[in-house]
C-alpha positions in Angstrom: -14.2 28.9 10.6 -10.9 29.3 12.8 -8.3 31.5 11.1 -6.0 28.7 10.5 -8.6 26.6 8.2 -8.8 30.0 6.7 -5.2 30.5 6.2 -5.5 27.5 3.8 -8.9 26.6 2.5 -12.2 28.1 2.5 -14.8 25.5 2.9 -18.0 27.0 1.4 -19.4 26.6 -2.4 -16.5 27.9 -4.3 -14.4 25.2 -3.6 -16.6 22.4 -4.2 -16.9 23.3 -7.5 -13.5 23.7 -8.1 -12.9 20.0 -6.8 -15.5 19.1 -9.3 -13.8 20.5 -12.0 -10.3 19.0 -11.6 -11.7 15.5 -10.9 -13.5 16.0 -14.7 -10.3 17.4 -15.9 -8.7 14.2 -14.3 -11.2 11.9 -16.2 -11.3 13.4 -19.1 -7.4 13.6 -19.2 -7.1 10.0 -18.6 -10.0 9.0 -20.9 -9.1 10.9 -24.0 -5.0 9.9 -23.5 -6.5 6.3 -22.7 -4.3 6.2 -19.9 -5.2 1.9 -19.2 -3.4 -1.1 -19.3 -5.8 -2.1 -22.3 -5.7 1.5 -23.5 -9.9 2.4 -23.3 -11.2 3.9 -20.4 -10.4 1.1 -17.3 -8.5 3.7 -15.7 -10.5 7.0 -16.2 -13.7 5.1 -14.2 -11.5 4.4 -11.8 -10.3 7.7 -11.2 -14.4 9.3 -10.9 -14.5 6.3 -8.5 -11.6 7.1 -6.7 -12.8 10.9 -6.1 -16.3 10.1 -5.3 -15.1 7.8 -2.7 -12.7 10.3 -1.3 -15.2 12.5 -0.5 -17.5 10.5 0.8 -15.0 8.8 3.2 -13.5 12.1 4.2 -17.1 13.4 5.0 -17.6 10.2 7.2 -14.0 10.3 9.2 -14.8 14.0 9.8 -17.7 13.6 11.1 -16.6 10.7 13.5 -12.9 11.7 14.3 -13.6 14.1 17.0 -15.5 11.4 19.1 -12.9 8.2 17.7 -9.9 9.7 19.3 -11.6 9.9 22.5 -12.6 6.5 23.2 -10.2 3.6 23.7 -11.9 0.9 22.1 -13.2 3.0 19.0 -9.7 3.7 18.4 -8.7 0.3 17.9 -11.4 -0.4 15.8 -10.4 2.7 13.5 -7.0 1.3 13.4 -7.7 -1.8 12.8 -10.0 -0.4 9.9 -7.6 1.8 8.3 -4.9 -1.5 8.3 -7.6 -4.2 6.9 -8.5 -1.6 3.7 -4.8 -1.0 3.3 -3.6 -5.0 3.2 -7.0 -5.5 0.9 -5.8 -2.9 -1.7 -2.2 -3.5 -1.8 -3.3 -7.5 -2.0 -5.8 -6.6 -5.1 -3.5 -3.9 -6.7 -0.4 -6.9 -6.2 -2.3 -10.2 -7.7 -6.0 -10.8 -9.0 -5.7 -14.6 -7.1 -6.3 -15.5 -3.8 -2.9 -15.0 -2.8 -3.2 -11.1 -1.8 -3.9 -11.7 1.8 -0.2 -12.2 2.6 0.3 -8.4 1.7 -0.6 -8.1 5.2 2.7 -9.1 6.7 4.6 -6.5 4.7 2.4 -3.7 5.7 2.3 -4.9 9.3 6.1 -6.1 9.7 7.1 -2.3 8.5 4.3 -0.2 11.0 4.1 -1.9 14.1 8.0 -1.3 15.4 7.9 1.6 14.3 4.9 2.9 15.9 6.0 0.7 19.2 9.5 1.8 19.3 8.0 5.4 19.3 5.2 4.4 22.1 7.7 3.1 24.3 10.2 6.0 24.1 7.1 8.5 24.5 7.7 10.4 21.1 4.6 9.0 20.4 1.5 9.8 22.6 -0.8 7.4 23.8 -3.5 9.6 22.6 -6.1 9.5 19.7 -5.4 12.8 17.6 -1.4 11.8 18.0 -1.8 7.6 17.0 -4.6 8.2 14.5 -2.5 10.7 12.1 0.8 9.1 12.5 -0.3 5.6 12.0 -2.4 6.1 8.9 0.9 8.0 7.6 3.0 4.9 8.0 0.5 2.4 7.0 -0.5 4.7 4.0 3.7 4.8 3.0 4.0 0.9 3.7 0.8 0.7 1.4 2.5 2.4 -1.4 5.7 0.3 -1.0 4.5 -3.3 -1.5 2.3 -2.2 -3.9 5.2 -1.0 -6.1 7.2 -3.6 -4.8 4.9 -6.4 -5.6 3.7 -5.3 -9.0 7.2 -4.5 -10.5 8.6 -7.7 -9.0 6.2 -9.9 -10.3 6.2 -8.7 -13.9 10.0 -8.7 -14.0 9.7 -12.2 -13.0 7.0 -12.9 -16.0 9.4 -11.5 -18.5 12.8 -12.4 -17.4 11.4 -16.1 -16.8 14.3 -17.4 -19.0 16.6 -15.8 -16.7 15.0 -17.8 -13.5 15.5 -21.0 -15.4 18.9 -20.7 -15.9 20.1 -20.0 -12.1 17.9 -22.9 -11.8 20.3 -24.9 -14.3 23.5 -24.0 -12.7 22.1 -25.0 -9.2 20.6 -21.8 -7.4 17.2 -22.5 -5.3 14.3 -21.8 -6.4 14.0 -18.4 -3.8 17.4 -17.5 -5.1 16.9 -17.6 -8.4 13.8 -15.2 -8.3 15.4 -13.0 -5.8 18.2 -12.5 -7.6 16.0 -11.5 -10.9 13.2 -9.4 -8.7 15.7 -7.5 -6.3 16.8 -4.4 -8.5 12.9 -4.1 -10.1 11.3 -4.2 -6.3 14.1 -1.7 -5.1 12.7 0.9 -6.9 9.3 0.8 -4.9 11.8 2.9 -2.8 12.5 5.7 -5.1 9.1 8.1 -4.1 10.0 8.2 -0.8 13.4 8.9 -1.9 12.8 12.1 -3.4 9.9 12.8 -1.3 12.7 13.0 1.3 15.4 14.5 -0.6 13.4 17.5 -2.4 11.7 18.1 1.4 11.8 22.1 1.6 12.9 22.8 -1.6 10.2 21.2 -4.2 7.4 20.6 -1.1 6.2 21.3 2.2 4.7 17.9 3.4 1.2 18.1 5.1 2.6 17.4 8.7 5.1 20.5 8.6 1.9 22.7 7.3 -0.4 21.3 9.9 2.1 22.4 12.7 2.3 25.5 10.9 -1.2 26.5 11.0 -1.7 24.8 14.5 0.2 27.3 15.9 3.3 25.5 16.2 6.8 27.1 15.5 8.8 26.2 12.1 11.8 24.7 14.3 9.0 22.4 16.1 7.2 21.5 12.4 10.1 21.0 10.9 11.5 18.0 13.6 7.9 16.3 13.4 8.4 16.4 9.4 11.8 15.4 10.0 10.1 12.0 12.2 7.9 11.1 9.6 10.2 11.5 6.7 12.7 9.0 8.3 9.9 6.9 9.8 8.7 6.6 6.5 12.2 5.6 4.8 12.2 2.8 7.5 8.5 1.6 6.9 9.2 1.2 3.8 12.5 -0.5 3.0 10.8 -3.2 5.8 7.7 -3.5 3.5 10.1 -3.6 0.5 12.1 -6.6 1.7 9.5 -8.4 3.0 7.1 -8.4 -0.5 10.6 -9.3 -2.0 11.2 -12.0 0.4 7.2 -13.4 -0.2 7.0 -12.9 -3.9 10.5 -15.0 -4.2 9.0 -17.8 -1.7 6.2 -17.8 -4.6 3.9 -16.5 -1.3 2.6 -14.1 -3.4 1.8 -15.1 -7.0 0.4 -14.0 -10.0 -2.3 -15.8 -12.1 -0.6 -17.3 -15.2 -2.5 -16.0 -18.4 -5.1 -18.3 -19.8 -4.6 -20.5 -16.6 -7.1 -20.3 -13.5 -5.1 -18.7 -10.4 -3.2 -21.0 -8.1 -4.1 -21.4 -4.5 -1.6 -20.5 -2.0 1.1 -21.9 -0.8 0.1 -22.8 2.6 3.2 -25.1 4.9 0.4 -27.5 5.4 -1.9 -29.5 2.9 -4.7 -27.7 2.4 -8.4 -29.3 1.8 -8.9 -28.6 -1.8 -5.2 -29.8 -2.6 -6.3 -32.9 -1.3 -10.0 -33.1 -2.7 -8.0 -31.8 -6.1 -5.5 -34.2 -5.7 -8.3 -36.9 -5.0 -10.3 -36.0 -8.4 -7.3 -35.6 -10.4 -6.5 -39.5 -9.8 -7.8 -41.6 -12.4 -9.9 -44.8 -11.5 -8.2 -48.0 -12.3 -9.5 -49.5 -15.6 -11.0 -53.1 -14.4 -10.4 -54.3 -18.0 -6.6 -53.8 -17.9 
């Protein structure tokens, strides 16, 4: 064990059984308070879950990180992993229909200028153990974003639905109409990485300023990489922000009406099963009539 893995954690016995206990503590927390939507214990399997798989995923990217960052094409394919699990549980944590694919353009319209713009100005090295920590940071915060942003705006939209219909009446669009509703509610997917930023140094010292730290790296140094990520971040995820704001007004992203099976998509071309739907919807003509 190097003396900077020492500096912070031990790996040995002792700690995995204190991991163990604050992941019960955390179930048991959320069971007893019935922290769930339907207020029995949804929430508290899902945070055992949520554990477990931590652990298991962290043992796996440790054990292949070392040779990932070192191959070309292996990197890529880690990328492209870590993006595909992100749009799947942003889509799944937005809308239960099959409309949560199209989190994928917020997530990937917030990352990829920011991680070209800092390629092609050479901030950014074209090298695995720089791309692999600095990506999954962004595409972790854009995660969180259009989460937030997608859940709050869709449920303000379900209970201010009265308010949609009247811009409707006095002769706003459709997309104007449920921006102008969803806009405030959706704006505060913004607020964590508000005070993330604002209380930096004073209430927290964020991983990447630590990891300099114990890598040997001088606080001035740690401090402008924190600094990068930080406002990096901020401009992740006001893109990701506008862009589930834009989708969820365009009715891109929907959510299933209660007691109603979920709509498809809203794809600019007619799709097969609108026309087989539309086909079996029409009634055949009475010959008797």
């Amino acid at each position: 064990m190097n003396s900077a893995s020492a500096a912070l954690l031990p790996v040995n016995a002792v700690l995995a059984w204190v991991l163990a206990v604050l992941l019960a503590a955390a179930v048991a927390v959320t069971a007893v308070a019935r922290l769930s939507p339907e207020q029995r214990f949804g929430r508290a399997r899902e945070v055992l879950s949520a554990g477990l798989r931590a652990a298991l995923q962290l043992a796996a990217v440790s054990a292949v990180i070392g040779w990932v960052v070192h191959h070309g094409a292996a990197l890529l394919g880690f990328m492209l992993l870590m993006y595909t699990v992100a749009v799947r549980t942003a889509g799944r944590r937005i809308t239960s229909d099959d409309t949560w694919w199209w989190s994928a353009l917020p997530i990937a319209a917030g990352v990829l200028p920011a991680v070209a713009l800092l390629l092609a100005t050479g901030l950014l090295p074209v090298r695995g153990i720089a791309l692999i920590p600095v990506t999954g940071i962004l595409i972790g915060g854009a995660l969180t974003a259009t989460v937030l942003a997608g859940r709050q705006s869709l449920a303000t939209l379900e209970q201010r639905h009265g308010e949609v219909e009247a811009g409707l009446a006095l002769g706003l669009t459709e997309r104007d109409a449920r921006i102008e509703i969803a806009r405030p509610a959706a704006s505060d997917a913004l607020v964590p990485g508000l005070d993330q930023t604002r209380t930096v140094g004073l209430v927290t010292l964020p991983g990447a300023f630590v990891g300099m730290l114990l890598g040997g790296a001088d606080a001035l140094t740690a401090g402008a990489v924190q600094l990068f990520v930080l406002v990096a971040l901020m401009a992740v995820q006001a893109v990701a922000v506008t862009v589930t704001l834009e989708l969820v007004a365009r009715s891109r992203i929907t959510a299933p009406r209660r007691g109603t099976p979920p709509p498809s998509p809203r794809w600019p071309w007619p799709s097969r099963r609108a026309g087989h739907e539309a086909r079996s919807s029409a009634a055949p003509e009475d010959p008797a009539s």
